[in-house]
N, C-alpha and C positions, 0 to 999 in steps of 0.2 A: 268691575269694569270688564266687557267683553268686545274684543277686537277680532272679529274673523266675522266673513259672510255665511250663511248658510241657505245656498238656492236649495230649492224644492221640500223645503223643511226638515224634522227629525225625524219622518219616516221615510226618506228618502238613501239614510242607511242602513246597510245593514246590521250594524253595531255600533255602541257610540261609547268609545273608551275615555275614563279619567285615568289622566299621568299625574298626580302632585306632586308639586319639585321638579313640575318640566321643564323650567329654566335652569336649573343647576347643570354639573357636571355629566352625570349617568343617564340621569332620566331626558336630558336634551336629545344624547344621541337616540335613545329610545324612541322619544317621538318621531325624530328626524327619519327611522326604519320602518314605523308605522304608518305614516303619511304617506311616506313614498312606493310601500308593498303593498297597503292597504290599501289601494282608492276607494273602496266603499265601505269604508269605518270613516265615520267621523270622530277626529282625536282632536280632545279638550284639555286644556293644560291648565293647569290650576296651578298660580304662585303669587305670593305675596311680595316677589322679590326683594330678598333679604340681602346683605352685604355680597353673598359669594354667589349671586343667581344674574345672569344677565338673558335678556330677550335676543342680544346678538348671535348666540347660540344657535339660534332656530331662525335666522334672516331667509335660510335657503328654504324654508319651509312656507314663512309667513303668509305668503300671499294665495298659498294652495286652498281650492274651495274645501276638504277637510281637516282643515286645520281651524281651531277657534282658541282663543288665551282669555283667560279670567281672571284677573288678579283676587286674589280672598287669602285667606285666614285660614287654614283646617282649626283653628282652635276656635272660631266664633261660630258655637252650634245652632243659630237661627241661620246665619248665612248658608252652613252647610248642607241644613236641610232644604233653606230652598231649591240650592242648586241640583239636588238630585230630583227635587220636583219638577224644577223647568227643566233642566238639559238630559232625562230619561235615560241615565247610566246603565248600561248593561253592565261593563268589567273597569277595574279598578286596578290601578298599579300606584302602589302607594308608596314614594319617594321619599317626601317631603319633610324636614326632619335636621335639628342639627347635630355635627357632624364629629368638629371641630373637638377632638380628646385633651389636648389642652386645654382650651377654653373649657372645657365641660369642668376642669376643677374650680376655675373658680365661678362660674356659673353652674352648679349643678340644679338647682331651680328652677332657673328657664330651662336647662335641658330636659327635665324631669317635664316639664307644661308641656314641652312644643313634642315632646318622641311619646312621652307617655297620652297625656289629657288630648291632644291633638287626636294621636289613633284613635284612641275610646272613641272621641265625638267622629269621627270619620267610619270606623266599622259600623258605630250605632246608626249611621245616618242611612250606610247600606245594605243595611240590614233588612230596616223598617221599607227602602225602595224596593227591595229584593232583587238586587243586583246578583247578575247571575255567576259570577268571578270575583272574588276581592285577593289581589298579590299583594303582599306588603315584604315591602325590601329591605330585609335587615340583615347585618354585619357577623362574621365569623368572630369578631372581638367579643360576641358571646359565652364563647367556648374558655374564655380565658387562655392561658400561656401554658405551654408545658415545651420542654427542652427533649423529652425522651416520647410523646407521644400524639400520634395524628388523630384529627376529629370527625365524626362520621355526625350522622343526624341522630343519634340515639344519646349521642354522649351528652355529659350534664351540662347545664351553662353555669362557668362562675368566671361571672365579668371581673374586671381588676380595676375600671375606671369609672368616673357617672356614665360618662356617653353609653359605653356595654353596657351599665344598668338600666339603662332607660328604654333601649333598645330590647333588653331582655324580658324589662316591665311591661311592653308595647307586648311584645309576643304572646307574652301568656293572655294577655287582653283577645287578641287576635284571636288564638287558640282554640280560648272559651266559649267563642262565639260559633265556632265547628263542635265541641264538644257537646255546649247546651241546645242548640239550635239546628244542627247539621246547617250551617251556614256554610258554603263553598268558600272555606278560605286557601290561600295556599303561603308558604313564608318561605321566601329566599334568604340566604345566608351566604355574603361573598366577600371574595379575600379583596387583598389591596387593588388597585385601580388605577392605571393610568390611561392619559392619552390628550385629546386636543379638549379644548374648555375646562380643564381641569384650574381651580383656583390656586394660585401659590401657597396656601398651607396645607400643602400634601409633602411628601417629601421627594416626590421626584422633579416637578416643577418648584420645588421651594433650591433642593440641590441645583438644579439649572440658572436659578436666577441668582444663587449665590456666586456660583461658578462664571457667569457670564460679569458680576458687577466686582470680580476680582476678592472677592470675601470667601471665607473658611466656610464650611458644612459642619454644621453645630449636630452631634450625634447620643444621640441619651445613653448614661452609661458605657460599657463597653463597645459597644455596634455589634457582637456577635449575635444579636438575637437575628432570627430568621424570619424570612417573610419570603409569600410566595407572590407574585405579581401578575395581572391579566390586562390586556389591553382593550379597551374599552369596549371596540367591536366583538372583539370576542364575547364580555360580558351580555352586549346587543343582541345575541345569536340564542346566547343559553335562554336570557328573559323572553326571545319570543317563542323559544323550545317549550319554557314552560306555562305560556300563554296557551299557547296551543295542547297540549300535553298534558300539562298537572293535570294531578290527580288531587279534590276536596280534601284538606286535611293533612296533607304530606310537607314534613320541610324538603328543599333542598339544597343542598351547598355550590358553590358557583365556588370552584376552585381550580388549582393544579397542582400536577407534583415536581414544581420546579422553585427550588427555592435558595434564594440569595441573602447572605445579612449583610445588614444596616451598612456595616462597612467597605464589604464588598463594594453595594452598589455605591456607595461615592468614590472610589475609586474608579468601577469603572465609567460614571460620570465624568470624571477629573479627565482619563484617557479619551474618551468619545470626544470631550469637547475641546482635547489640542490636536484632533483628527484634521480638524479643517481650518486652512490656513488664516480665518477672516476672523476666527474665533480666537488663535491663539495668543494676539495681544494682548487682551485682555483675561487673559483667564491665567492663572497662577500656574508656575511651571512642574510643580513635583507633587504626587502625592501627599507626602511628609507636610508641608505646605500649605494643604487646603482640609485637609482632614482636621478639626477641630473635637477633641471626645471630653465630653462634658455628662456631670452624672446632676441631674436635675429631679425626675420622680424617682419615687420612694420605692415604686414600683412598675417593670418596664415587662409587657410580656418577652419570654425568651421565642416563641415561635409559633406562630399565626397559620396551622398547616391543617388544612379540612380536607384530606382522603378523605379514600372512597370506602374503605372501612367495609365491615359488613354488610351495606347496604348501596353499595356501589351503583345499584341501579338509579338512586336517585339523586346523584351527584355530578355533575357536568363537572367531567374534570378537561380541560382544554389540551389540547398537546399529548394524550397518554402516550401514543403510537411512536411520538417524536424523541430521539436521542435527548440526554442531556444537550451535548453539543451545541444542534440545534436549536433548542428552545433558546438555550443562550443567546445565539445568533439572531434569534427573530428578538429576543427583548433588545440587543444592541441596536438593533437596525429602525427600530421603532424608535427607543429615545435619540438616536441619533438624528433621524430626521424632526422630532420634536424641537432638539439643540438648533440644526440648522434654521429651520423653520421660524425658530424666534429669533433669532442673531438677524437674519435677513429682515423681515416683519419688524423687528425695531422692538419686539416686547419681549417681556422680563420671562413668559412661559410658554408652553404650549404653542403647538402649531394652531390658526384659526383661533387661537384663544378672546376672550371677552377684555379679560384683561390690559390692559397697555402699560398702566401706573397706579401707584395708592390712590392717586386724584382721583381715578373714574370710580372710586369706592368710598367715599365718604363716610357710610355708615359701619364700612370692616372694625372691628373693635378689635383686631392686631394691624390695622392697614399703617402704623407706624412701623409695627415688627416687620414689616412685608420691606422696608428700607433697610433697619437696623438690625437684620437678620442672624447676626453673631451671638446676640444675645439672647434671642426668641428662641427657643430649642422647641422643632418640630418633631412629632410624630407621624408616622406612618398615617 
């Protein structure tokens, strides 16, 4: 199904980008910087929208004459191919994919279909088009966990979960298709994620909506593992850095060197959100209080941190210039207006978020945990 006009037809741009997974979280704001920088790319959005993908995402876009939305499948390889026949892909930015590290245990199956067999039939398809860019966007949670040391693009990947398996399985698919073919591929690898459209099982809008409905922040294990966090624009910036810029064949990391654990950040949640006085009815009053630590997987990485490592050149690391301090400061000031922005907005996350309630999610297969959140123990 394809909603968007297209005057003067497909040679009337310059380039015609696939986004998969444009209604999700990341790949929304992507297109939303694309459209709006590009005027003469036509951006195609390809999604099946699945439980955590909304079209509200991209309202401010819809109507723009280079924008078009296709609902499909990356896993149904007739569909695939047609569409690189009709809609004449130049570059590919490939999203699409689930996500969800919990769920991936007990769905390791369909994760295995939709990150692995999906890519396959998706690189095969642009292959054979001869699409001149293929990005595929995959996860630092590659690299698996280590406590004493940062990841560069050279380092080995040993996933600790399915999701990092699949993702990792995708890659070397990806990979092969540079190696055997000199096919222009290129692979992103990026840390944690926040910002507006993000779904509630993440852990900074899952922390917020716990916080806002008066309930505990359920935290795996200890909470000291670390994580480093990028805001979403930020992440916007690097991907069209390396739209423009990559180089055939090269990973790179979309990271920083600022990094918070698990527990930290719900504390400083807990504080951001009795900042504001409309907030603090409802929100629990002491740390102690709201912090719930709970030991669920068997296995929890200790720290999610992609330096720049030896090869620093091709690593977007956001903030290097910036004091600790500051960096801090910009992550408070971010989720604080996140916090406020939903508390006013009337929703459980995100500023602008898609979200409103489990209702508008029918098919969420935690959209009960999304209420009962004490019990649901979220990952990053």
């Amino acid at each position: 199904m394809a909603v968007g006009a297209e005057p003067g037809g497909p040679d009337s741009f310059a380039k015609r980008v696939l986004v998969t997974g444009g209604a999700g979280f990341i790949a929304s704001h992507v297109i939303v910087s694309l459209v709006e920088d590009y005027p003469n790319y036509m951006i195609i959005n390809l999604d099946k929208l699945d439980y955590c993908a909304s079209l509200k995402n991209l309202e401010a876009i819809s109507s723009k004459q280079n924008y078009k939305f296709i609902q499909g499948d990356i896993c149904d390889l007739p569909f695939v191919k047609l569409l690189f026949e009709t809609e004449q892909i130049d570059i590919v930015l490939h999203f699409a994919a689930q996500t969800h590290v919990d769920l991936s245990f007990v769905r390791a199956f369909e994760f295995t279909y939709v990150n692995v067999y999906g890519t396959h039939v998706l690189v095969s398809a642009a292959h054979e088009a001869r699409v001149e860019k293929f990005i595929y966007i995959s996860t630092d949670e590659v690299y698996g966990g280590s406590v004493d040391q940062e990841f560069d693009e050279s380092s080995p990947k040993q996933p600790t979960n399915p999701y990092a398996s699949s993702k990792a399985a995708a890659e070397c698919f990806v990979q092969s298709y540079w190696e055997q073919h000199k096919f222009p591929v290129v692979i992103t690898r990026i840390s944690n994620v926040y910002g507006p459209h993000q779904y509630p099982e993440k852990v900074i809008p899952k922390f917020i909506s716990l916080l806002q409905h008066n309930r505990k922040c359920c935290i795996h294990g200890s909470g000291l593992q670390r994580r480093n966090f990028l805001y979403a624009t930020d992440v916007v910036e690097a991907l069209l850095t390396v739209l423009r810029k990559g180089k055939p064949g090269e990973v790179y990391n979309i990271g920083t060197n600022f990094e918070m654990s698990v527990v930290q950040l719900a504390k400083e949640l807990i504080h951001l959100t009795l900042i504001h006085p409309a907030i603090q009815e409802s929100c629990p009053t002491s740390t102690g209080e709201s912090s719930k630590e709970q030991a669920k997987r068997a296995v929890c990485d200790q720290r999610d941190f992609t330096g720049g490592g030896n090869k620093r050149l091709n690593t977007w690391m956001v903030g290097t210039v910036e004091c600790e301090a500051l960096q801090k400061h910009r992550i408070r000031f971010r989720v604080l207006s996140c916090i406020l922005e939903a508390h006013i907005g009337g929703r459980m996350v995100c500023p602008n978020s898609s979200v409103s309630s489990p209702a508008d999610h029918p098919g969420d297969p935690l959209v009960q945990g999304s209420v009962k959140s004490t019990q649901q123990q979220q990952r990053l």
